[in-house]
PLY file of the C-alpha trace (Angstrom):
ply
format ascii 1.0
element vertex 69
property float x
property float y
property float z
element edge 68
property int vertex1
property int vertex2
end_header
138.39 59.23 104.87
136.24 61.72 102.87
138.59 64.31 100.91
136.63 67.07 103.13
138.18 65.18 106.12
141.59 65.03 104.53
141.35 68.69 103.81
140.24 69.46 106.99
142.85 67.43 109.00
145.68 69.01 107.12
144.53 72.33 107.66
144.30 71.67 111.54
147.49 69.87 111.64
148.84 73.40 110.17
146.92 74.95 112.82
147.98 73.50 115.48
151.98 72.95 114.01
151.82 77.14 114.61
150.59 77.21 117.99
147.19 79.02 116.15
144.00 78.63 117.94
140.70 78.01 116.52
139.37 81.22 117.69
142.43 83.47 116.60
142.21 81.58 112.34
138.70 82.52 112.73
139.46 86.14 113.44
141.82 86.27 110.35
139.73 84.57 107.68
136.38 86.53 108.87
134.42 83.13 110.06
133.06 82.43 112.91
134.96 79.50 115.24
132.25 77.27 114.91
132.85 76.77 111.05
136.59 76.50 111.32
135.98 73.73 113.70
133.37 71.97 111.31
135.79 72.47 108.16
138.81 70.87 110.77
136.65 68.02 111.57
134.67 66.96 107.50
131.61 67.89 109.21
130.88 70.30 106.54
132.41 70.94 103.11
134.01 74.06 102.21
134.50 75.78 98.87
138.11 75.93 97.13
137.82 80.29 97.92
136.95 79.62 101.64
139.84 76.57 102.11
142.56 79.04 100.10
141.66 81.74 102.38
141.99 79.74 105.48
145.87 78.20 104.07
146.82 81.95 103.14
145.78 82.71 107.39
148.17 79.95 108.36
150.98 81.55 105.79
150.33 77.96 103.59
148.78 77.56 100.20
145.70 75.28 98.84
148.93 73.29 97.26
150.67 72.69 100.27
147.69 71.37 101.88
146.29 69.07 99.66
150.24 67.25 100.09
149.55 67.65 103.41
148.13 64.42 104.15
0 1
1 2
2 3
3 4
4 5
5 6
6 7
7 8
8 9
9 10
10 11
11 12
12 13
13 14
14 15
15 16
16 17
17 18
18 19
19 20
20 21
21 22
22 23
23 24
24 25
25 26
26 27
27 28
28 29
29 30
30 31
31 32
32 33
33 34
34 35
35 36
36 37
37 38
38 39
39 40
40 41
41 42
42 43
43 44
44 45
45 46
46 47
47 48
48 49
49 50
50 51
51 52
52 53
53 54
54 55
55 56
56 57
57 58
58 59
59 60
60 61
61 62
62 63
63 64
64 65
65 66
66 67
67 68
């Protein structure tokens, strides 16, 4: 597993721990669903800005995902 899909399965195991929808992280980070879903999955790779902005939506840090999986 690619560290993108490490990254991106913690983040959606965060997600999804707090009952947060793709859609509704989206809203709060100022992406569109479609990228949250690509980040989530590896698909794409996302800067250290974009992934700290996403943790800080889910009330986590960069830290707390990258010990996340």
């Amino acid at each position: 597993m690619s560290a993108s899909e490490r990254i991106g399965a913690a983040l959606a195991e965060i997600r999804k721990e707090q009952g947060v929808s793709t859609y509704t992280l989206a809203k709060r980070v100022g992406m569109n669903q479609s990228a949250i879903s690509r980040i989530e999955k590896g698909h794409i790779s996302a800067g250290v800005d974009t992934i700290d902005r996403i943790a800080e939506a889910l009330g986590s840090s960069l830290e707390l995902v990258r010990k996340q999986r």
